[in-house]
LODO-740991 format. One record per atom (N, C-alpha, C): residue in one letter; x, y, z. Coordinates in steps of 0.1 Angstrom, whole numbers, plus 5000, padded with zeros to 4 digits. Example, Ala and Ser with C-alpha at 12.3 -4.5 7.8 and 13.67 -1.06 7.14 Angstrom:
2
A513249435078/A512349555078/A513249675078/S512849785071/S513749895071/S512950005079/
***
This chain:
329
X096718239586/X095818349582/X096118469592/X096218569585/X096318759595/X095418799595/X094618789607/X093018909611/X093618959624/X092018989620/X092019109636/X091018969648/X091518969661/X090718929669/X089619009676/X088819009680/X087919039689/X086918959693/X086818959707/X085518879710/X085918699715/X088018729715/X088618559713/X087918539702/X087918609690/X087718529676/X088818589667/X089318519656/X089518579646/X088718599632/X088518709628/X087818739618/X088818729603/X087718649592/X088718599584/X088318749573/X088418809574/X088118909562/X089619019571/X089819019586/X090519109589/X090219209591/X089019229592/X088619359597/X087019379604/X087319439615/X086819429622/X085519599620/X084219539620/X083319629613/X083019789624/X082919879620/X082219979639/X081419919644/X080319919637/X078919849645/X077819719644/X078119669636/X078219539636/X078819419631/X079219359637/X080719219636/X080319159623/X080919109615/X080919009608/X081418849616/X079818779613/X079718639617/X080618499614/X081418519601/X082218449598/X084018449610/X083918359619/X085018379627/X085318239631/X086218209639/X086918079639/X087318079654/X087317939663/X088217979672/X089317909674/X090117989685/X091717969682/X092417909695/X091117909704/X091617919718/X091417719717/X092917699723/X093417549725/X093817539740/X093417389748/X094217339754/X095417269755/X096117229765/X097217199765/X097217089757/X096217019747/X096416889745/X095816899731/X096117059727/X095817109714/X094617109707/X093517069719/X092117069713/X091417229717/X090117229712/X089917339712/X089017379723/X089317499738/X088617509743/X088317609744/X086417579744/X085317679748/X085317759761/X085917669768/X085917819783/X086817899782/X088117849780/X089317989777/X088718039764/X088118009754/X087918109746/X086918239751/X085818139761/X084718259766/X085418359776/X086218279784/X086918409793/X087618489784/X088118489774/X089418569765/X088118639759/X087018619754/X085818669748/X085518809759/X085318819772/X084818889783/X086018979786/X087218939786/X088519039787/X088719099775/X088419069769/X088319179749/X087619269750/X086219229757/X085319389756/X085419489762/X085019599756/X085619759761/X084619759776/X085019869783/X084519839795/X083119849796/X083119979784/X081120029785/X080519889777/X081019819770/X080619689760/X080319639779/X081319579781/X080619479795/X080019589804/X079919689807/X079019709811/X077419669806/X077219719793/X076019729789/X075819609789/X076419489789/X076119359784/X075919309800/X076519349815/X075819329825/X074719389833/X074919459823/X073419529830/X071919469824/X072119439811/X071019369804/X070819219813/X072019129810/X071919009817/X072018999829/X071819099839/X071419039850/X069819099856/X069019129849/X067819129852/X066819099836/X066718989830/X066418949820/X064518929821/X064018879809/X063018889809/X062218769802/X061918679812/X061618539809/X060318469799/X060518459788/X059218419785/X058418269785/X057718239793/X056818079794/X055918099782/X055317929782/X054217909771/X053717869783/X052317859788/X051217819796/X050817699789/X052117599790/X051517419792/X051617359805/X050617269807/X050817229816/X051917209825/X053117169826/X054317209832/X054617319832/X054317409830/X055217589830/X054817619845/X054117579856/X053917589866/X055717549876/X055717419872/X056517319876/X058017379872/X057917459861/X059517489855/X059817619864/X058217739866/X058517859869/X059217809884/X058917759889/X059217719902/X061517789901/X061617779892/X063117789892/X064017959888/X062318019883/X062618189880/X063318239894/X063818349894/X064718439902/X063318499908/X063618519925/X062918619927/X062218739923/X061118789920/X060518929915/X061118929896/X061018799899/X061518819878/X060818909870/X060718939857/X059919009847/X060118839841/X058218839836/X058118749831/X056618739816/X056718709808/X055718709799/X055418559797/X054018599796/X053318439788/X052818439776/X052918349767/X052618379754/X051218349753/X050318379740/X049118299736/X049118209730/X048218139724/X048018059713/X046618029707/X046217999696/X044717979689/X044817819698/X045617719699/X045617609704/X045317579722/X046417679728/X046117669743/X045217789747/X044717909739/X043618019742/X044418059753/X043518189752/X043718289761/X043618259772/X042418179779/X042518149793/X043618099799/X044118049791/X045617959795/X046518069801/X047118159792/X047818279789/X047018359806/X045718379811/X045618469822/X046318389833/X045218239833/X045618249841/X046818199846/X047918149836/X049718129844/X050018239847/X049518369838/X049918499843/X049518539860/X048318529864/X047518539874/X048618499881/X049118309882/X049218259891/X050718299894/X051618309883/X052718399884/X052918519893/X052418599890/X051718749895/X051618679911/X050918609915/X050518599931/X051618529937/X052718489930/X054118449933/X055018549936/X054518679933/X055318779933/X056418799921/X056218799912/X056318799894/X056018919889/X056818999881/X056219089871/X055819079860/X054619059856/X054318929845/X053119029838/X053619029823/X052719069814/X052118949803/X051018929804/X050518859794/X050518839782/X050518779770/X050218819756/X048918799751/X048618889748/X046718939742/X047218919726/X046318789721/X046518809705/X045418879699/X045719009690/X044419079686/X043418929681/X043918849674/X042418779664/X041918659678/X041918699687/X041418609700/X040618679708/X040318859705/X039118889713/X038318969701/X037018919706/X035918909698/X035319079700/X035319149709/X034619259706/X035519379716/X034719429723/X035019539732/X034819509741/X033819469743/X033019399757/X034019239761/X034719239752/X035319079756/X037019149761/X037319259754/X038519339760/X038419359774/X036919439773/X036919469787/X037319389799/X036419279796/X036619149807/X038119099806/X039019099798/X040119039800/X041019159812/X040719279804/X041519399811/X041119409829/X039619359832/X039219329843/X039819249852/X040119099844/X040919039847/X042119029853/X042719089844/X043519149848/X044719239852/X043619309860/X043419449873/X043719359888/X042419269885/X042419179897/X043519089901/X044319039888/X044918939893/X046919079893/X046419189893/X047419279896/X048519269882/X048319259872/X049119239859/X048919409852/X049419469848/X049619599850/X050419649833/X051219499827/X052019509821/X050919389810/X050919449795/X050619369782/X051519319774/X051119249762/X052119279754/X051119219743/X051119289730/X050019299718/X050619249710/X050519129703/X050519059689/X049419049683/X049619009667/X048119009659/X047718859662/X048418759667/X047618619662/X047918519656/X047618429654/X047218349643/X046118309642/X046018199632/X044318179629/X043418259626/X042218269619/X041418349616/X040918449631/X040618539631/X040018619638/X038918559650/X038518559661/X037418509664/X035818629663/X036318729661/X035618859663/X036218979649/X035419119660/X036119199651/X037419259651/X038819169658/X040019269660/X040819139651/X041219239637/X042419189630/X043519139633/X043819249639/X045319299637/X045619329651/X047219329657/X048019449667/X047419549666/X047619589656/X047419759656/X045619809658/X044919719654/X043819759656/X043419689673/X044119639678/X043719599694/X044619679703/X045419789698/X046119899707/X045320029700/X044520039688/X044020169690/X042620139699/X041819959703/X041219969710/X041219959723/X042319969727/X042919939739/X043320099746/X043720199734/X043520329735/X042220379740/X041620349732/X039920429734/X039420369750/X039920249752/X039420189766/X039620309775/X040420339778/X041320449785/X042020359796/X042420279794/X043120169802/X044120249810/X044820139820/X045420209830/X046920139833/X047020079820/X048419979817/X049420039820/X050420019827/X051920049826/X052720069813/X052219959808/X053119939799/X052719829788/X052619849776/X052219799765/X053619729756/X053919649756/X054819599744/X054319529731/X055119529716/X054619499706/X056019429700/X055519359692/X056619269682/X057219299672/X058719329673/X059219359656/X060319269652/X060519289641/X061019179632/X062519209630/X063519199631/X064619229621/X064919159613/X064519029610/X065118979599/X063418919597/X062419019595/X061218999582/X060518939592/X059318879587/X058018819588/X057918729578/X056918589576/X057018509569/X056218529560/X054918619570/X053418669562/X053318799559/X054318919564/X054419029559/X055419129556/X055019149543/X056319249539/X056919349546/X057919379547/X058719449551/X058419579550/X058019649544/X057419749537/X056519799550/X055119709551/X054419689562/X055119649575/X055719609577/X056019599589/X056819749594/X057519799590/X057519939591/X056720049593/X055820049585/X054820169585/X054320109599/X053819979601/X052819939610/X053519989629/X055219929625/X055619979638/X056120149643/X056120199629/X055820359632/X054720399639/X053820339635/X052220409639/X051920339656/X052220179656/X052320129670/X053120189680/X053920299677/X054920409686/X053820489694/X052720529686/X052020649695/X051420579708/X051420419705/X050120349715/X051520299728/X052520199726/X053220129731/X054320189740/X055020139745/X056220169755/X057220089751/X057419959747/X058819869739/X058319829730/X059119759722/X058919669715/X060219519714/X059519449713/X060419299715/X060719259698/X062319199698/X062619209685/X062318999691/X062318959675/X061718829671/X063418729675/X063018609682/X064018549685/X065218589673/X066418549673/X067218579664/X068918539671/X069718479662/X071018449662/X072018519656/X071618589650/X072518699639/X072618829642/X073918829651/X073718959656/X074219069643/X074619049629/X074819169620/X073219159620/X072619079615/X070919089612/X070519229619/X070719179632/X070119219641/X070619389646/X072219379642/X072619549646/X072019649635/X071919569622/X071919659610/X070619709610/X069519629616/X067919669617/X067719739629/X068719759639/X068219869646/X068820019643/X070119989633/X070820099628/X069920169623/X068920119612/X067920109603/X066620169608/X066320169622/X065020219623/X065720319630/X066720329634/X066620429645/X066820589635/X067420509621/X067520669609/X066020669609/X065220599607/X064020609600/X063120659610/X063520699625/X062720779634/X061820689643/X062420499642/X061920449652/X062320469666/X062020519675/X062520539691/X061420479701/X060820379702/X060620279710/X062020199712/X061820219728/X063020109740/X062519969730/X063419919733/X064219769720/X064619669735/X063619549736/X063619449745/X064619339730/X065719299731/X066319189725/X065919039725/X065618999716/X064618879718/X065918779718/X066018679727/X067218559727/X067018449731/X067618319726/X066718199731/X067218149741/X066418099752/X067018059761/X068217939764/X068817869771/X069517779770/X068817609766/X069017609749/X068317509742/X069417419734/X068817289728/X070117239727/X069917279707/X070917269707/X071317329688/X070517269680/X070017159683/X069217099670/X067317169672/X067317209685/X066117249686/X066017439687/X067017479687/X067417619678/X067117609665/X067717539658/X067617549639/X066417489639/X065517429644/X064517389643/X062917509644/X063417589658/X062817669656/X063117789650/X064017829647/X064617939631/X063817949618/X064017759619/X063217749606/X061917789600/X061217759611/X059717769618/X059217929616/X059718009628/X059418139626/X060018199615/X060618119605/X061418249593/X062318309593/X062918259602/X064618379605/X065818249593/X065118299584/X066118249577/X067518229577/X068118349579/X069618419577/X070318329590/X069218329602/X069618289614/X069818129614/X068918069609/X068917919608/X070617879599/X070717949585/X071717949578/X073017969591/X073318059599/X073818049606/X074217989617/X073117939619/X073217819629/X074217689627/X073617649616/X074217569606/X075317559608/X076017649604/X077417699603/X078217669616/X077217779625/X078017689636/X077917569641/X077017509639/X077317319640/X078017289635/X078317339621/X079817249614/X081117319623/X081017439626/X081917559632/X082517459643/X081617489655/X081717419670/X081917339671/X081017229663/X081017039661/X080717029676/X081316939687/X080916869696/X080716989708/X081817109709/X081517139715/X080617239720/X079417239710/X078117329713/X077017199719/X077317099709/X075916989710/X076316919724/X077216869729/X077116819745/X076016899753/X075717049750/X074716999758/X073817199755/X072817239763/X072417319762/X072917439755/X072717509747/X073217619738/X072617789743/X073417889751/X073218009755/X073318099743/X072618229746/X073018299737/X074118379739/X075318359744/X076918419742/X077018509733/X077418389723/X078118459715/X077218559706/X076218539704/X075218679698/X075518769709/X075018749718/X075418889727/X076618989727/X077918929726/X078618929727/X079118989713/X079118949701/X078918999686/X078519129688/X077019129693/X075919249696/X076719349707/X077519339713/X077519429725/X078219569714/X078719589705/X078919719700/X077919819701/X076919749697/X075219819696/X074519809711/X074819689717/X074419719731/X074519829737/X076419869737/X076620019746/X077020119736/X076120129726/X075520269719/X074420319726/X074220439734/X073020499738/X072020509727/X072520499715/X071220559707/X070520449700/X071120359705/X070520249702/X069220199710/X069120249721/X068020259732/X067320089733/X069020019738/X068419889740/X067919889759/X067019859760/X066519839774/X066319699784/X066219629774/X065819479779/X066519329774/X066819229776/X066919099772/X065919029773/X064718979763/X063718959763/X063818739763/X064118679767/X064718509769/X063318429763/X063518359752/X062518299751/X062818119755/X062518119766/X063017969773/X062217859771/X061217889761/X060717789757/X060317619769/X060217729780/X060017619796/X061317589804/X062017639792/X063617549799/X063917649809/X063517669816/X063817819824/X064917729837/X064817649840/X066217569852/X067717619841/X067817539831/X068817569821/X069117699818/X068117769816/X068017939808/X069018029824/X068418019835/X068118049849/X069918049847/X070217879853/X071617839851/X072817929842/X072417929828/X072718009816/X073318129826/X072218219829/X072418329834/X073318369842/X073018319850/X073918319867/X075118309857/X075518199847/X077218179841/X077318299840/X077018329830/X077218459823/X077518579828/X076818609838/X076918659848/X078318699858/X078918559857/X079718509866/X080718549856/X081218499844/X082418549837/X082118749832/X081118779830/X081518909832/X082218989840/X081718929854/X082318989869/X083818979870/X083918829861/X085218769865/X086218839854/X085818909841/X086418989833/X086319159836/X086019139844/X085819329853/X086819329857/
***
């Protein structure tokens, strides 16, 4: 077959897209004993990218942004975060909000930059904002980040959007507000609405975090996409942390990233043994992604890690990564 390589891939269509890669690719890189290896293909992957591509791709990856769930062990895992990390904790209708302060709290007094996640349908009024916002003043958290929820409401706040316009009227004194967007949909809301809704969450917020995701065309074409349509909120990259492949397509499925699970797929039949031995980084999306990475106008700011606790592995991940960029400079 005649393609074009990039990335240590060959693309079977032959052509290689401006700004975002087509996912169908193969690899080619063999050892001496004709099998196929993953480390010369990732070093040949890091010597292909243009210089501003590894730039932009080490400047994201070496100050990342960790996200825990507040289970019982997330104490025990953080223990392995980088000094002065940026770190977020999620909510849940099952572990509640108190869970969510206080790993944030205890985070924070570790010396952590740690924003919480406030689910709008989990505070019941104004007076119940207030006391969380109280909260967390005291425990020095400075930084939010607003989703709508799950589960029925416990009060009167719906929605996101209705707990940042009351989060506005507070006159709060937040740093910085982040909000959730979708590039490849929502399971419960049209697309349609999810647009209008993150136009309007622009006037309140400072980022927004795109939804775990493996598909970096998905993913380049929906920022192409909002940035015509006059979205300019900073774009935190949502990525899963180092997890093993069967518990990727597992959670794909789950959140609705359809396109992404389909892809996954692909690469288990693609890779075969050598992805499943053992934890799975997000590489080669990044790596796909780096065209749109070092676009300025793409106003990506962050790598948002969802490590799902695995934060020793995720941590580990990093530092690699890290290490073969330097090593391809």
């Amino acid at each position: 077959m005649s393609g074009v390589v990039r990335f240590g891939l060959e693309y079977e269509n032959g052509v290689v897209p401006s700004f975002t890669p087509i996912v169908r690719l193969r690899w080619h890189m063999r050892d001496h004993h004709g099998h196929r290896d993953l480390a010369a293909a990732k070093r040949h992957a890091v010597s292909v990218l243009t210089l501003e591509e590894r730039r932009a791709l080490a400047r994201l990856v070496a100050s990342p942004i960790y996200e825990l769930v507040p289970l019982a062990n997330a104490r025990d895992h953080a223990a392995a975060l980088p000094t002065g990390a940026r770190v977020t904790v999620t909510t849940s209708v099952r572990l509640g909000l108190d869970a969510t302060l206080e790993l944030s709290a205890w985070l924070s007094s570790r010396g952590h930059d740690v924003a919480p996640h406030i689910a709008a349908r989990l505070i019941r009024d104004r007076a119940h904002l207030s006391d969380v916002l109280a909260r967390m003043r005291s425990a020095g958290l400075h930084r939010v980040f607003v989703v709508g929820g799950d589960g029925d409401p416990v009060g009167e706040v719906a929605d996101g959007l209705s707990l940042l316009r009351l989060l506005d009227e507070s006159g709060h004194l937040l740093d910085e507000i982040g909000v959730p967007a979708y590039p490849e949909g929502h399971t419960k809301i049209p697309d349609n609405v999810l647009m209008r809704d993150l136009r309007e969450k622009q006037r309140y917020a400072q980022a927004m975090t795109t939804q775990m995701s493996f598909n970096a065309g998905a993913v380049g074409s929906w920022i192409e996409r909002i940035r015509r349509d006059g979205i300019t909120l900073p774009i935190h990259i949502g990525i899963p942390g180092a997890l093993e492949l069967g518990k990727l397509v597992a959670i794909a499925a789950r959140i609705g990233v359809v396109d992404s699970a389909r892809y996954l797929m692909k690469q288990r039949s693609l890779l075969g043994h050598l992805v499943q031995r053992g934890p799975l980084g997000a590489d080669q999306f990044l790596r796909d992604l780096s065209p749109t990475l070092a676009a300025p106008v793409a106003g990506l700011q962050a790598l948002h890690v969802f490590t799902m606790n695995q934060v020793e592995q995720t941590v580990a991940w990093q530092r690699r990564m890290m290490a073969e960029l330097q090593e391809g400079h």
